[in-house]
Backbone bond lengths (Angstrom), bond angles and torsions (degrees), N, CA, C in turn:
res aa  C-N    CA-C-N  psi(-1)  N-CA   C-N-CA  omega(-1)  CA-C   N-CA-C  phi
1 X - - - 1.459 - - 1.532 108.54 -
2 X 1.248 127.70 135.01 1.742 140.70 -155.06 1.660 91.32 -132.13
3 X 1.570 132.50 76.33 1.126 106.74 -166.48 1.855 98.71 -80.07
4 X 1.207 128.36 4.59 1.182 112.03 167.64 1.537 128.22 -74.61
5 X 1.522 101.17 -30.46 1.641 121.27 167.72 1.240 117.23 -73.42
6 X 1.365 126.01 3.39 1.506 111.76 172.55 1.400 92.73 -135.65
7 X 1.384 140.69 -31.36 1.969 94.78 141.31 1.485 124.02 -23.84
8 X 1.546 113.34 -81.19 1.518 117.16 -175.30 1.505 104.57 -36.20
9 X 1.123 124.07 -27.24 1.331 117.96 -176.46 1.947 117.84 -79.08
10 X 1.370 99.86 -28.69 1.478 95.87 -160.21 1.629 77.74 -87.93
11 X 1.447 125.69 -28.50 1.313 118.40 -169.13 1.451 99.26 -70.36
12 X 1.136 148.81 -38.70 1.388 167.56 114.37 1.750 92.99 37.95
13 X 1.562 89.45 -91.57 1.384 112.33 -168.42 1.501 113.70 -62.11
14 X 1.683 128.94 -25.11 1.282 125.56 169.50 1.222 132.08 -79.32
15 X 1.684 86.95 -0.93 1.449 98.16 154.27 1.477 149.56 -57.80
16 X 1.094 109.44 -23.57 1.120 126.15 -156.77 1.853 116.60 -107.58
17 X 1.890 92.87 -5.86 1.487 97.03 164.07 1.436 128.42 -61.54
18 X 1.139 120.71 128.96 1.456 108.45 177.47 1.190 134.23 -95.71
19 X 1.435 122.89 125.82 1.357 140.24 -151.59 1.566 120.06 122.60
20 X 1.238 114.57 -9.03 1.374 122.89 -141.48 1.689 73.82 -99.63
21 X 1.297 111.38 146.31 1.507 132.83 163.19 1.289 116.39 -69.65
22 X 1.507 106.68 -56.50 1.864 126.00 -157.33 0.941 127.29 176.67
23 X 1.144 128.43 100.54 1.225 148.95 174.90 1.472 124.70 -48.05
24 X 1.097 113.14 135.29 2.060 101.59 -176.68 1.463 99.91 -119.22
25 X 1.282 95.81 131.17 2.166 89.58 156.72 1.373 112.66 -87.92
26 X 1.508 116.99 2.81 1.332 103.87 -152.78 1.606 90.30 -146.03
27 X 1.713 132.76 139.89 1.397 113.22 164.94 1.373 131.36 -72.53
28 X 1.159 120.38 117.70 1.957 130.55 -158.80 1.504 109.78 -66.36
29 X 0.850 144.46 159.48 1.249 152.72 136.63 1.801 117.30 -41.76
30 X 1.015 124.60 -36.93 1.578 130.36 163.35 1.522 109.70 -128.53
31 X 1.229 114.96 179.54 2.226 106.65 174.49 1.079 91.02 -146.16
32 X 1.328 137.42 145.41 1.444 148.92 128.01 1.863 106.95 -73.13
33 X 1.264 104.10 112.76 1.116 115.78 165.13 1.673 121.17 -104.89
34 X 1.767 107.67 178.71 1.229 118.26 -25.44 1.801 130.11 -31.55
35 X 1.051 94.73 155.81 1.809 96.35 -176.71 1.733 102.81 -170.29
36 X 1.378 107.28 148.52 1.342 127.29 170.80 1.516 115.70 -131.97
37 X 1.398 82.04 133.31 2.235 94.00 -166.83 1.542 78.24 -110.00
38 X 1.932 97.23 139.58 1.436 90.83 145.26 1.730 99.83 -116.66
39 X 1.578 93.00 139.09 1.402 104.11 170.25 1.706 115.89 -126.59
40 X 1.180 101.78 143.02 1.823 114.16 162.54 1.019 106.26 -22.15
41 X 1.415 133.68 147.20 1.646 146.60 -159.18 2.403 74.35 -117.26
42 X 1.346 102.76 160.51 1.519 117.08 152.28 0.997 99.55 -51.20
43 X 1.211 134.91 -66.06 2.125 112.91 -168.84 1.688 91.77 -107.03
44 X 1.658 96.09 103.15 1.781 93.61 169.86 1.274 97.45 -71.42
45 X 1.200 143.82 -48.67 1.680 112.38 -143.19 1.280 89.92 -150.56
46 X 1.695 107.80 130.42 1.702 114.02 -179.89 1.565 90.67 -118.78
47 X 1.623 113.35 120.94 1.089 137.26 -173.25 1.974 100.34 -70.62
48 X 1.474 103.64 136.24 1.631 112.33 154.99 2.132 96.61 50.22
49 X 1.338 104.47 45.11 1.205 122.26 -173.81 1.333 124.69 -81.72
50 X 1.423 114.93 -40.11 1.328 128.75 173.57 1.392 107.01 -136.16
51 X 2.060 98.62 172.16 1.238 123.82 175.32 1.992 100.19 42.65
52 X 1.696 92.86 65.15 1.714 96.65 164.91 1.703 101.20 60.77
53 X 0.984 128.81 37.05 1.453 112.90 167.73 1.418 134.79 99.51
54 X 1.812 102.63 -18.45 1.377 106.28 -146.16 1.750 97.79 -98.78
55 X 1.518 111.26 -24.44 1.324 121.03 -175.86 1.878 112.37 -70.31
56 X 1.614 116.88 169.01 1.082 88.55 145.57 1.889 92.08 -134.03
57 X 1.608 87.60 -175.24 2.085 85.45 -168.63 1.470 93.85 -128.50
58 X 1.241 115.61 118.61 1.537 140.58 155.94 1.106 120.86 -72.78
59 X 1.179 132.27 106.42 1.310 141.32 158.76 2.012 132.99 -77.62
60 X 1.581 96.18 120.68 0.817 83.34 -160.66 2.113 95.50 -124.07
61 X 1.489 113.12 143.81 1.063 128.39 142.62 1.413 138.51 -27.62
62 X 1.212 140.91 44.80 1.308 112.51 -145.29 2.023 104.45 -88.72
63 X 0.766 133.17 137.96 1.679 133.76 -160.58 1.179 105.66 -90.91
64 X 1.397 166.90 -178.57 1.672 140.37 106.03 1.614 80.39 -126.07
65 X 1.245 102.61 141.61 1.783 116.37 168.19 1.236 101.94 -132.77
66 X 0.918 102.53 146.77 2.045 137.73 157.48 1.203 129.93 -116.24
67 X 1.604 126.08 135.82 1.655 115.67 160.06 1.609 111.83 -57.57
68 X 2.133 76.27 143.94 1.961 78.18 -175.43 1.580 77.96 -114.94
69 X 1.784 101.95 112.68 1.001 129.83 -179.36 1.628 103.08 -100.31
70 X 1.411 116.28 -44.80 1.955 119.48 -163.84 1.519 72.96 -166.08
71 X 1.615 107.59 125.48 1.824 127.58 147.04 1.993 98.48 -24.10
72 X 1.418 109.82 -70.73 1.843 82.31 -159.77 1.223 111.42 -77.10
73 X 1.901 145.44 -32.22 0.675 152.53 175.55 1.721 110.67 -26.31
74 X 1.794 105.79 -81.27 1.364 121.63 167.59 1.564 120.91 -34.34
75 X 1.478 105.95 -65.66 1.661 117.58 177.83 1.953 98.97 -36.06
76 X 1.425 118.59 -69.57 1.700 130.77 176.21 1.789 88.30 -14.79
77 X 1.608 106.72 -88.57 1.365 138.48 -147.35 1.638 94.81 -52.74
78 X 1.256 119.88 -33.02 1.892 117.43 -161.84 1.225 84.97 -94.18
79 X 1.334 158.11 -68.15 1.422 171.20 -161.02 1.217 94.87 -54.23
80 X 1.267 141.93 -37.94 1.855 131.62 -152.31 2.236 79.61 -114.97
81 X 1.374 130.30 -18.04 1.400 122.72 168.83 1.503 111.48 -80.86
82 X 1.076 111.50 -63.87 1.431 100.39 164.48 1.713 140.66 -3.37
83 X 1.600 97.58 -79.35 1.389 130.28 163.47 1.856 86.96 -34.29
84 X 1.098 112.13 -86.81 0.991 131.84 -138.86 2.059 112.12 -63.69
85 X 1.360 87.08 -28.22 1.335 112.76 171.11 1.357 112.13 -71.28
86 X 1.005 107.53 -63.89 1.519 108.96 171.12 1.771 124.83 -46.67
87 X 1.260 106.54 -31.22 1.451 111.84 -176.42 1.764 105.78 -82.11
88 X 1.499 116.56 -33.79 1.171 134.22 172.39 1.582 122.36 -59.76
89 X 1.531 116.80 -22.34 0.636 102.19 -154.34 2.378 94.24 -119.15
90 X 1.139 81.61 -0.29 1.497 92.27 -176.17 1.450 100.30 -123.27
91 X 1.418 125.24 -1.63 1.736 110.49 158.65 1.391 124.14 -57.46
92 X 1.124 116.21 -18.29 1.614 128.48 -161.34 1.982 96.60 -118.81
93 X 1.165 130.52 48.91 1.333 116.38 -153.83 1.167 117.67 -63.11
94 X 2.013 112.08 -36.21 1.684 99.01 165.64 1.530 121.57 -111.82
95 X 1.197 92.72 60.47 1.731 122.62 153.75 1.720 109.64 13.30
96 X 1.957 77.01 59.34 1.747 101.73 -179.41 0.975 132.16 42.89
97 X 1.677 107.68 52.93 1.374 121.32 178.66 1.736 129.57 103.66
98 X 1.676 101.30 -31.58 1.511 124.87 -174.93 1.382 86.46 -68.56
99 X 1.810 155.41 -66.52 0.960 142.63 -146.33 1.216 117.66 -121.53
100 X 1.444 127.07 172.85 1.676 144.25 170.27 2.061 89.38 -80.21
101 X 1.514 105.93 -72.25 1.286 88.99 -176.90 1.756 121.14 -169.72
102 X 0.804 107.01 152.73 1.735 106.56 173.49 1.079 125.76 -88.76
103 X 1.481 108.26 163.26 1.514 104.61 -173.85 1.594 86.48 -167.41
104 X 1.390 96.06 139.32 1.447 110.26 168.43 1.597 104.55 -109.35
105 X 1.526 104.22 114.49 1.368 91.31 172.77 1.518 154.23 -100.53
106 X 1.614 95.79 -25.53 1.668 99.83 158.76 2.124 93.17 -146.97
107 X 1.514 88.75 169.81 1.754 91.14 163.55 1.417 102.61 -110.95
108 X 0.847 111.13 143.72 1.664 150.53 175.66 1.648 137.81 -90.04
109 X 1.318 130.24 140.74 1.157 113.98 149.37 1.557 128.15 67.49
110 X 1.466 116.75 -1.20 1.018 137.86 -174.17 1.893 108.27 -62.20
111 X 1.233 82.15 133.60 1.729 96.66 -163.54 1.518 126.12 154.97
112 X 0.835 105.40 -173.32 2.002 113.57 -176.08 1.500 95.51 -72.29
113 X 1.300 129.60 156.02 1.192 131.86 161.68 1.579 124.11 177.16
114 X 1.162 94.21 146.60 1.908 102.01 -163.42 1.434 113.30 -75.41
115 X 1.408 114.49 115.14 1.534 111.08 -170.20 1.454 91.61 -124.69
116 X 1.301 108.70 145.89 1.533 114.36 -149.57 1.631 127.63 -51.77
117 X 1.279 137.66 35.21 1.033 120.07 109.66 1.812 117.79 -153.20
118 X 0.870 108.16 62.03 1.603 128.22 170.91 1.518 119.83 -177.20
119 X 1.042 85.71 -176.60 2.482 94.38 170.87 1.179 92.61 -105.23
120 X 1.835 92.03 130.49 1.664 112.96 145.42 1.067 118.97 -119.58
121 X 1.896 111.06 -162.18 1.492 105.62 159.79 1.538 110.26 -127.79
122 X 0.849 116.02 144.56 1.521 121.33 -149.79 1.581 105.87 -139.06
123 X 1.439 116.90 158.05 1.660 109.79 159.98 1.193 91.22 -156.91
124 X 1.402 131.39 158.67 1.512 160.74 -167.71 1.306 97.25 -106.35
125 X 1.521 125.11 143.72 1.504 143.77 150.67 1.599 102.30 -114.06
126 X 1.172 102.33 103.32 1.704 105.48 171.11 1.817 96.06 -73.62
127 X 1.840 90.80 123.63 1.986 90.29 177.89 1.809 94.65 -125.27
128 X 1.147 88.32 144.43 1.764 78.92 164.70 2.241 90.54 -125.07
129 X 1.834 85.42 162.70 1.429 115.29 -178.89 1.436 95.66 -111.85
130 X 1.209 100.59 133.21 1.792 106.15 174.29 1.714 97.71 -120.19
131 X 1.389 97.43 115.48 1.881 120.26 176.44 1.018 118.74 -121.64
C-alpha cells in the first residue's frame, strides 16, 4: 500500500471533472476555485479492515468548493460537481493498480464554509480506498 500513490491517484481521477479549476492532494494555504482537495479523513487508515482482515481502508476527505457568490447560483454549481465527482472518482476504482477499490460513500457537510482564506460553499464525499 503507497498511501502517497493513491492520493495522486484519486487526485488523478478528480481530474477529469469538468469545470473544476484544480485539484489539490493537499489543503493549500489559499484555493482557486472551483477546486477539489482531497484530504485525509480523522481516521486515515483502518488497518486489516475488510474482507476478513486482509484489506486495509483509507479514508478519504473528498472537498469540492465553489464561490458563494448568490445561495441559488452556488447551490446549481456544487450539486451538478458532486454528481460528477462522484462518478470521477470511482471510474478508475483501483486507482491504477494502487487499490482493490473505491467507493464514495455518502456527501457531507454541505454548506458555507471557510477554506483558508475566505467563505465558500463546499460539500464533502466521505470515500474510502480498499488496499
Amino acid at each position: 500500500m503507497d498511501y502517497h500513490e493513491i492520493r495522486k491517484e484519486l487526485k488523478e481521477n478528480a481530474e477529469s471533472v469538468s469545470g473544476i479549476v484544480v485539484v489539490y492532494d493537499h489543503v493549500p494555504d489559499s484555493v482557486v476555485v472551483p477546486c477539489i482537495m482531497i484530504i485525509p479523513s480523522a481516521i486515515p487508515i483502518e488497518f486489516h479492515a475488510a474482507v476478513n482482515g486482509t484489506r486495509n481502508k483509507l479514508n478519504f476527505d473528498i472537498a469540492i468548493v465553489v464561490q458563494h457568490w448568490s445561495p441559488e447560483a452556488s447551490q446549481e454549481a456544487l450539486d451538478d460537481f458532486i454528481g460528477a465527482t462522484q462518478a470521477a472518482l470511482e471510474a478508475q476504482p483501483t486507482l491504477d493498480g494502487q487499490a482493490q477499490d473505491t467507493v464514495v460513500k455518502v456527501c457531507s457537510s454541505y454548506g458555507p464554509t471557510n477554506v483558508a482564506d475566505g467563505l465558500y460553499l463546499a460539500a464533502i464525499l466521505e470515500t474510502e480506498v480498499y488496499a
